[in-house]
PyMOL CGO cylinders between C-alpha atoms (Angstrom):
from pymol import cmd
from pymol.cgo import CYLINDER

trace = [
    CYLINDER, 5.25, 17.33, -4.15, 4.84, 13.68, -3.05, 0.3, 1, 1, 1, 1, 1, 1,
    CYLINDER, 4.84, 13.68, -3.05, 5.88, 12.28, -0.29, 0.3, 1, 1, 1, 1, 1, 1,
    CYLINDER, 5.88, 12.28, -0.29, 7.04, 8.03, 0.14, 0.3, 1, 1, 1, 1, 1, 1,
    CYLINDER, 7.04, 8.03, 0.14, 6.40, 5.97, 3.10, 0.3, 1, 1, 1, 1, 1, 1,
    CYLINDER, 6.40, 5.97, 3.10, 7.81, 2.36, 3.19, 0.3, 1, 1, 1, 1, 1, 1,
    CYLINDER, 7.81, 2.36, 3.19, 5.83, -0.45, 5.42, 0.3, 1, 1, 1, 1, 1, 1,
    CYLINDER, 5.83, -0.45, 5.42, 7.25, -3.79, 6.51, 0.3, 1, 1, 1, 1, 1, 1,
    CYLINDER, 7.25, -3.79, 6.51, 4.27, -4.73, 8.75, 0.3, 1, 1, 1, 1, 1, 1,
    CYLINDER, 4.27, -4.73, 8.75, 0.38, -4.16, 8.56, 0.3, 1, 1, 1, 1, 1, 1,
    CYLINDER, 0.38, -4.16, 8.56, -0.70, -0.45, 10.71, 0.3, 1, 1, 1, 1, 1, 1,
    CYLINDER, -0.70, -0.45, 10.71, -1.63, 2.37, 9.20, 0.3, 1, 1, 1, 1, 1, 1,
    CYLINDER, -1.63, 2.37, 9.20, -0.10, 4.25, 6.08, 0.3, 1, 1, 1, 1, 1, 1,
    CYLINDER, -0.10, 4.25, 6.08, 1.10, 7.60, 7.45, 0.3, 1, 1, 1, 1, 1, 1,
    CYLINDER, 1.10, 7.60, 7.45, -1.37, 10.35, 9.71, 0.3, 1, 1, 1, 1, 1, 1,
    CYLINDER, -1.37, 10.35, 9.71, -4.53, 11.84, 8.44, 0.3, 1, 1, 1, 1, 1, 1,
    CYLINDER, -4.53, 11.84, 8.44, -6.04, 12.08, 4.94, 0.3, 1, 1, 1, 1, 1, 1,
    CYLINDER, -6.04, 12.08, 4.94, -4.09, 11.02, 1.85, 0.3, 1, 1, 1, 1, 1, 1,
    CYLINDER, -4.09, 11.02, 1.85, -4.12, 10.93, -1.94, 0.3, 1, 1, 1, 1, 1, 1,
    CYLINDER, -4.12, 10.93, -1.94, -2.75, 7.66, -2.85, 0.3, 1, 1, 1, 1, 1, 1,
    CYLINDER, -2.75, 7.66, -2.85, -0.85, 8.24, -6.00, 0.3, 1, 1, 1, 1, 1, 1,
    CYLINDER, -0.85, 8.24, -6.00, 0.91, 4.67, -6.37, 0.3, 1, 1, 1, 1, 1, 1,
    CYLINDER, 0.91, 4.67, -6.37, 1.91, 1.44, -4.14, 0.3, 1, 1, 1, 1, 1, 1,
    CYLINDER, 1.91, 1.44, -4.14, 5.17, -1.01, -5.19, 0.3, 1, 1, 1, 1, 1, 1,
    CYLINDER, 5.17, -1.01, -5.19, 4.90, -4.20, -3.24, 0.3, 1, 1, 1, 1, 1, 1,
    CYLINDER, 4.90, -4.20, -3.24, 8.01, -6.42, -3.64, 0.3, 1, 1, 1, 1, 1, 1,
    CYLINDER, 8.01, -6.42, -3.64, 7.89, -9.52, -2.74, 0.3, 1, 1, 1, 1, 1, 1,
    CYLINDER, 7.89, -9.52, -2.74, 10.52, -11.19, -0.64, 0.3, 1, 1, 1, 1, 1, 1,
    CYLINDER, 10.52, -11.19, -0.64, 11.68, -14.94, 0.28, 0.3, 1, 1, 1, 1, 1, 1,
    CYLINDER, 11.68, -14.94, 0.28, 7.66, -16.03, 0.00, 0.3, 1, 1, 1, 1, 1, 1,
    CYLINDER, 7.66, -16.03, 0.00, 5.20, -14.20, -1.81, 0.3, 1, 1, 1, 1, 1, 1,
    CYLINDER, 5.20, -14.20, -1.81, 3.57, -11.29, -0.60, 0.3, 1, 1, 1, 1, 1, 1,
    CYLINDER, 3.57, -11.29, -0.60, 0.19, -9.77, -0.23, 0.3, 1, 1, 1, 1, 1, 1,
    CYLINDER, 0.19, -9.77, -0.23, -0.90, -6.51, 0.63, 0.3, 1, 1, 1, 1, 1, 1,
    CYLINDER, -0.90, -6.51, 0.63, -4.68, -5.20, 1.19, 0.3, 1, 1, 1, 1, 1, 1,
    CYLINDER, -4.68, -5.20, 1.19, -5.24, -1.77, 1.39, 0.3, 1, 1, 1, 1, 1, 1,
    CYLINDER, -5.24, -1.77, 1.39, -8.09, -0.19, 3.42, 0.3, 1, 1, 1, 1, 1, 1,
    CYLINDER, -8.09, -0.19, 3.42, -8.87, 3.69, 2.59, 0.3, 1, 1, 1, 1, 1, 1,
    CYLINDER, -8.87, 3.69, 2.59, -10.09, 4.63, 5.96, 0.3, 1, 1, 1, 1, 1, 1,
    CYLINDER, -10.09, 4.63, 5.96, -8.69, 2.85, 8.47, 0.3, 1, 1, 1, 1, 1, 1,
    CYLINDER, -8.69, 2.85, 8.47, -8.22, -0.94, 9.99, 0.3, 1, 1, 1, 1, 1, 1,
    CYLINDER, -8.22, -0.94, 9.99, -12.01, -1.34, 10.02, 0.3, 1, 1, 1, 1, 1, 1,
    CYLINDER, -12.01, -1.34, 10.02, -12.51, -0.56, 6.54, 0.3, 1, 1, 1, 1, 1, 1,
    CYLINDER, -12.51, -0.56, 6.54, -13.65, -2.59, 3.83, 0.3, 1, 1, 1, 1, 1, 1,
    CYLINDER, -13.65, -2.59, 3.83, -10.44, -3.95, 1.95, 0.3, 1, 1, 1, 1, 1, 1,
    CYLINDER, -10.44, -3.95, 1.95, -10.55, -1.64, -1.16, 0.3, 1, 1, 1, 1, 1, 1,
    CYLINDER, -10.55, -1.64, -1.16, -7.68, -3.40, -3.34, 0.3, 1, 1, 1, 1, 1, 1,
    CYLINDER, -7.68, -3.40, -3.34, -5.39, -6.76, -3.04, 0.3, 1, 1, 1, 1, 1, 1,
    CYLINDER, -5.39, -6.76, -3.04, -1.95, -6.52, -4.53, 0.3, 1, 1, 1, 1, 1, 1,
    CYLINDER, -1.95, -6.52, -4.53, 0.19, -9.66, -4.99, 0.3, 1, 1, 1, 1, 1, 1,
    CYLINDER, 0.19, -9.66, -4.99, 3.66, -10.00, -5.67, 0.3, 1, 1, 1, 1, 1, 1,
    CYLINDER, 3.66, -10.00, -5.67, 5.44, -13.37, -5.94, 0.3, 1, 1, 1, 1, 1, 1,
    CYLINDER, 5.44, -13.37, -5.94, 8.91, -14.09, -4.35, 0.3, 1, 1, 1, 1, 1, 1,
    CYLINDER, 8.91, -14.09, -4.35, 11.62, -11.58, -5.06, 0.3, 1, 1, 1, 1, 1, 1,
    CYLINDER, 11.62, -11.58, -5.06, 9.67, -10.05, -7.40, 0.3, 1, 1, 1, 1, 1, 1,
    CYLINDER, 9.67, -10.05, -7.40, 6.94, -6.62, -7.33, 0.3, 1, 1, 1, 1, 1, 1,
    CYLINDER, 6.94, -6.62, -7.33, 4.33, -5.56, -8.59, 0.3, 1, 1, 1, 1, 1, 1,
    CYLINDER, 4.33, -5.56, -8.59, 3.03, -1.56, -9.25, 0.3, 1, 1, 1, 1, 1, 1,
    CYLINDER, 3.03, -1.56, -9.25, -0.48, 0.52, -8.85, 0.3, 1, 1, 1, 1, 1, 1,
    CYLINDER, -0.48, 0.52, -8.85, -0.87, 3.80, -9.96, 0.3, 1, 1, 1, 1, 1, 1,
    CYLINDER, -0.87, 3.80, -9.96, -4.11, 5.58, -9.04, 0.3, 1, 1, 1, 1, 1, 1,
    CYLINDER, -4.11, 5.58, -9.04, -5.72, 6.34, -12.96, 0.3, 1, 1, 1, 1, 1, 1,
    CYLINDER, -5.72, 6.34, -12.96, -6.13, 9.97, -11.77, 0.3, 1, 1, 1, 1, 1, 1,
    CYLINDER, -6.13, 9.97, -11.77, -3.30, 12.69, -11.64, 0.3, 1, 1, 1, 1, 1, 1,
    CYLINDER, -3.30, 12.69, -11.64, -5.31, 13.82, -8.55, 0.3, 1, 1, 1, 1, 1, 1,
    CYLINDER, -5.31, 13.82, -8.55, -4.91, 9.88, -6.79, 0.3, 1, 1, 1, 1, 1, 1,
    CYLINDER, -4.91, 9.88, -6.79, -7.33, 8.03, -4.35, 0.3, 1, 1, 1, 1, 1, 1,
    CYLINDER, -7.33, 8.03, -4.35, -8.61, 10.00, -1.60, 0.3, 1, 1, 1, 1, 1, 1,
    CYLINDER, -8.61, 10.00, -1.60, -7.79, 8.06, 1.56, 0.3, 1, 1, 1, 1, 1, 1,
    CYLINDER, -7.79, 8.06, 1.56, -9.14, 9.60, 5.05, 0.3, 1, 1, 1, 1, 1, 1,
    CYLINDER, -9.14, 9.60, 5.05, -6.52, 6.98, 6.70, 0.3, 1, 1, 1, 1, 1, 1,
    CYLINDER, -6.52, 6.98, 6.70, -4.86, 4.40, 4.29, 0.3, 1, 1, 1, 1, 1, 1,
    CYLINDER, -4.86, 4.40, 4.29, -3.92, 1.04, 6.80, 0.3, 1, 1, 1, 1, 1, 1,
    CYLINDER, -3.92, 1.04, 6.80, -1.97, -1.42, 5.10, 0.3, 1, 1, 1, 1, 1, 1,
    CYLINDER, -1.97, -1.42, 5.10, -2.28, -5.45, 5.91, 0.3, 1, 1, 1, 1, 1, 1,
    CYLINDER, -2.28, -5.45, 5.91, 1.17, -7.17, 4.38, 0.3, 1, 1, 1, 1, 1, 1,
    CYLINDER, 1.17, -7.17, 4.38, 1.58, -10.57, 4.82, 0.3, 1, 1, 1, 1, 1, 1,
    CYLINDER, 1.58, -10.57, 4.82, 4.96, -12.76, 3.21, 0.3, 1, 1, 1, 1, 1, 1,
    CYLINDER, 4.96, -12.76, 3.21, 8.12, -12.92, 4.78, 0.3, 1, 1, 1, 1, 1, 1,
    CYLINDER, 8.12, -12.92, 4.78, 10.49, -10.27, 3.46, 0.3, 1, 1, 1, 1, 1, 1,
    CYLINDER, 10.49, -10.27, 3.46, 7.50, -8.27, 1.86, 0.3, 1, 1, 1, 1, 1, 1,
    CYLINDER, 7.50, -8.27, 1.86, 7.47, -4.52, 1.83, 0.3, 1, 1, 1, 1, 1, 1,
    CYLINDER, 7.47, -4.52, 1.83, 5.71, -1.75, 0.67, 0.3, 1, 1, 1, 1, 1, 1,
    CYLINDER, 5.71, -1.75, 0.67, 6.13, 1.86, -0.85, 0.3, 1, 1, 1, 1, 1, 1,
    CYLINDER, 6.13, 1.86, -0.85, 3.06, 4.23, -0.69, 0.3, 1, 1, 1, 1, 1, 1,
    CYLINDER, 3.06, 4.23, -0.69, 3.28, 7.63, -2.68, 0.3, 1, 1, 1, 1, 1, 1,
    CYLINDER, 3.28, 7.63, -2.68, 1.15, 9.74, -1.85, 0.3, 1, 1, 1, 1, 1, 1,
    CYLINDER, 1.15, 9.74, -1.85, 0.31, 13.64, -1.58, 0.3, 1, 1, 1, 1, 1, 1,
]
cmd.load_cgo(trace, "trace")
């Protein structure tokens, strides 16, 4: 079973090691980006979504089994922007 974890500011994506299954970044009154790190804040940035305003964009992983993450960290930037992490 999955679990869902919403972020309205950048930190880290949950505790502990993840499969990443999908992200929905929606945009809100500016446009939003979101880079996603797999292991931690010090991690290279391993994907860029962008959404514009009051709209969203979707990422699913192109395996049933997800991304491995060891600690996904989220950076969001855009006023109004959040983000939904699925993940097992």
């Amino acid at each position: 079973m999955s679990t869902m974890a919403k972020v309205t500011a950048t930190g880290n994506v949950g505790t502990g090691s993840r499969s990443l299954l999908s992200i929905v970044l929606a945009g809100g009154s500016a446009a939003a980006t979101l880079d996603v790190r797999l292991n931690g804040s010090g991690d290279a940035v391993a994907m860029t979504l962008a959404a514009p305003i009051g709209d969203s964009v979707v990422w699913r992983a192109g395996s049933r089994q997800g991304v491995g993450a060891a600690q996904p960290h989220a950076t969001l930037a855009g006023t109004g922007a959040s983000a939904t992490f699925e993940y097992d």
